[in-house]
C-alpha positions as CSV (number, residue, x, y, z in Angstrom):
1,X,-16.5,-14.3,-9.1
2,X,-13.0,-15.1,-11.0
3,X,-10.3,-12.9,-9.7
4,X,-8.4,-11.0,-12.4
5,X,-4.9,-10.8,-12.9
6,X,-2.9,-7.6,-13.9
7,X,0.2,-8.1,-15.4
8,X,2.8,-4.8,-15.2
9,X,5.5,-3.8,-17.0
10,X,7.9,-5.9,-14.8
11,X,6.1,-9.2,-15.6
12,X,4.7,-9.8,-11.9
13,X,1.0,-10.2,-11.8
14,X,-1.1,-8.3,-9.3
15,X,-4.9,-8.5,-8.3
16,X,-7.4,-6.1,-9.4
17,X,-7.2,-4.9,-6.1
18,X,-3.7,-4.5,-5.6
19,X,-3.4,-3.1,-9.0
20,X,-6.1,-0.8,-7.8
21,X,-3.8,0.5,-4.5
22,X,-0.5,0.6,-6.8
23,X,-2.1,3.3,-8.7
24,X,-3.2,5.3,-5.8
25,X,0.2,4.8,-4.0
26,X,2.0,6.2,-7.5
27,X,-0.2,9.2,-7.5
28,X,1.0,10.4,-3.9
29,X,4.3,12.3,-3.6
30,X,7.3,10.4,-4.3
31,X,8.2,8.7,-1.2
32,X,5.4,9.9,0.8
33,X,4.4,7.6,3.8
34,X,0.4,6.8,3.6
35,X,-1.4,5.5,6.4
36,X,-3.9,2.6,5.8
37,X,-6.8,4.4,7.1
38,X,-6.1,7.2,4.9
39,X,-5.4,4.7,1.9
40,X,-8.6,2.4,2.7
41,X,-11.3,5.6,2.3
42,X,-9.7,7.2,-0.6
43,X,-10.1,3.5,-2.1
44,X,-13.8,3.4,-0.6
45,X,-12.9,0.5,1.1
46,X,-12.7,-1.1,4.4
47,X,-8.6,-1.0,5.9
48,X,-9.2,-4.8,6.7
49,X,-10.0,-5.6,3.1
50,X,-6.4,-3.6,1.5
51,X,-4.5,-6.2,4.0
52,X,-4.0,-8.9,1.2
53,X,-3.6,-6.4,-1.3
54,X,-0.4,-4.5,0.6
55,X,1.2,-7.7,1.3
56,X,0.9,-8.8,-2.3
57,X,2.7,-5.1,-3.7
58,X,4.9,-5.7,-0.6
59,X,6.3,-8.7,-1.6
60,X,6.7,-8.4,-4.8
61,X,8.7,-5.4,-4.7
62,X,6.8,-2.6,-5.4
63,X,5.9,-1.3,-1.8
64,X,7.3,-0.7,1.3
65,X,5.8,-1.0,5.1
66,X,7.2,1.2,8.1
67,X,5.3,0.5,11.5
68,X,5.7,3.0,13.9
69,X,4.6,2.7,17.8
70,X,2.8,5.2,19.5
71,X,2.4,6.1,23.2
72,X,0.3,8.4,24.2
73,X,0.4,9.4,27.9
74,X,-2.0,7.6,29.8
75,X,-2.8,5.5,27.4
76,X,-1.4,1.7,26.4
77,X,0.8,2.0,23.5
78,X,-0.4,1.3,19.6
79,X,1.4,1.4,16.4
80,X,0.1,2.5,12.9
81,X,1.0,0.9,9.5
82,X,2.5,3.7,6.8
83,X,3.3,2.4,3.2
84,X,4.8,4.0,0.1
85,X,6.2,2.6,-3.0
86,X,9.7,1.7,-3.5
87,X,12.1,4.0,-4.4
88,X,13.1,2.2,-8.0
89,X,9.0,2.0,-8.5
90,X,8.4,5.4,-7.8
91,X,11.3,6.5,-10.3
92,X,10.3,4.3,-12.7
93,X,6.7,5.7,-12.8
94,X,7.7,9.8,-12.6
């Protein structure tokens, strides 16, 4: 199956996919950290399989990745993966 290209009003293209996650970034709150989890089953989709398409609105401009660690007593320490879109994208879309 061909993979289709998206092109936005910047010019950039994005996947169907990452398309797909750009939309449902610009319809949080402007500048609202989302975890993946949260992201993956609003998108009906596995958190492995948005991976690709993250990275792809990450670098090319339109998305931005916080990691934040977590301890929790007793317990080794984890992190968990927030993103949101860039401030210029989000104004650009409201």
């Amino acid at each position: 199956m061909a993979s289709s290209r998206t092109q936005p009003a910047n010019g950039s293209a994005l996947s169907d996919r990452a398309f797909r996650v750009f939309y449902h970034l610009s319809l949080q709150t402007p500048g609202e950290w989302i975890e993946v989890p949260r992201l993956a089953k609003a998108l009906n989709v596995k958190p492995h399989a948005l991976r690709p398409a993250l990275t792809e609105l990450c670098n090319a401009g339109f998305a931005e990745r916080d990691r934040r660690y977590l301890r929790a007593r007793g317990r080794r320490p984890t992190s968990r993966t927030y993103f949101r879109l860039t401030d210029t994208t989000s104004e650009a879309s409201a």
